[in-house]
N, C-alpha and C positions, 0 to 999 in steps of 0.2 A: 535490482533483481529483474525488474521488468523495463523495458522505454513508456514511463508513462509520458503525456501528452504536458502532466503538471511541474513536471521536473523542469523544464524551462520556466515556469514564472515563481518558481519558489527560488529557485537557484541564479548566481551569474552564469552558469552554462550547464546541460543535460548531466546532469547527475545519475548515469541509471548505468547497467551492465552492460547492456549494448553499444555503451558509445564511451565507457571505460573501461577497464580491468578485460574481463573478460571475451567483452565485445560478440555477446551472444546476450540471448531474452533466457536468461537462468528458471525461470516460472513454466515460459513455454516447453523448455525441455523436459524439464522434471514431469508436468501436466501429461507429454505425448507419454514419454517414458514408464508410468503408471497406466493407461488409457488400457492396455490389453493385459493388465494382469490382476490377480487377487487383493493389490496392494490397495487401498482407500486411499484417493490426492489428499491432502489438505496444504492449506499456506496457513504461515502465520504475519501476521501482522501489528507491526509497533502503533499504538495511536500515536505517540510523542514520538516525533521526528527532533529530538534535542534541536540540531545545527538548524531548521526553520525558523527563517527570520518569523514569516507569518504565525507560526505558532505565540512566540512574544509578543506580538505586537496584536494583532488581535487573536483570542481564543474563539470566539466566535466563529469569525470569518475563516479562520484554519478548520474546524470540523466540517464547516458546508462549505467551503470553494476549494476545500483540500485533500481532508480526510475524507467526506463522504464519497466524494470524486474518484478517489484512490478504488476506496473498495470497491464500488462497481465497476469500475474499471476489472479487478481482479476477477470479480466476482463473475464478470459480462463474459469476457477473454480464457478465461481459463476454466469453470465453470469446478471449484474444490468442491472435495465431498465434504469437505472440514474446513471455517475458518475459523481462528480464534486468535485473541491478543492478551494486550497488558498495557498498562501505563492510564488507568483508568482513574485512579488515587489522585490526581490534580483537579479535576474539577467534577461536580455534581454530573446525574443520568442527563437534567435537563438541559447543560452544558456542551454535553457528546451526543445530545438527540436520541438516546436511547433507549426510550421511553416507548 
């Protein structure tokens, strides 16, 4: 949806919208496109990226060189009035640092 910076080391090649399919930042739009109206932004966001190698190989290391990465990322860039996910059910708060 967006070009993140992580899409190269999770991936063999930039996995994001800008540089497949659609070949625009889909985040960026939507974000401008809300900016002057009554409408409240939000994103939503998958924690479990299924197809991430790093998500299987270490859980860990995928919530803080990955996950956390992401969201600020989103979070930094596009600044929602709302974010919220799913896919929390695989491991404990202590797990996903969200605590």
């Amino acid at each position: 949806m967006w070009d993140s910076n992580l899409s190269r080391l999770a991936w063999a090649f930039n996995w994001s919208a800008p540089t497949t399919g659609p070949r625009r930042d889909l985040i960026r739009a939507l974000a401008d496109a809300f900016k002057n109206s009554h409408v409240k932004f939000g994103v939503y966001y998958s924690l479990l990226e299924w197809y991430n190698p790093v998500l299987h190989e270490n859980m860990t290391a995928y919530v803080r060189d990955y996950m956390q990465v992401q969201l600020k990322e989103i979070i930094t860039n596009y600044e929602p009035w709302v974010l919220w996910s799913d896919g929390d059910w695989i491991a404990n708060s202590e797990t996903w640092r969200s605590k």
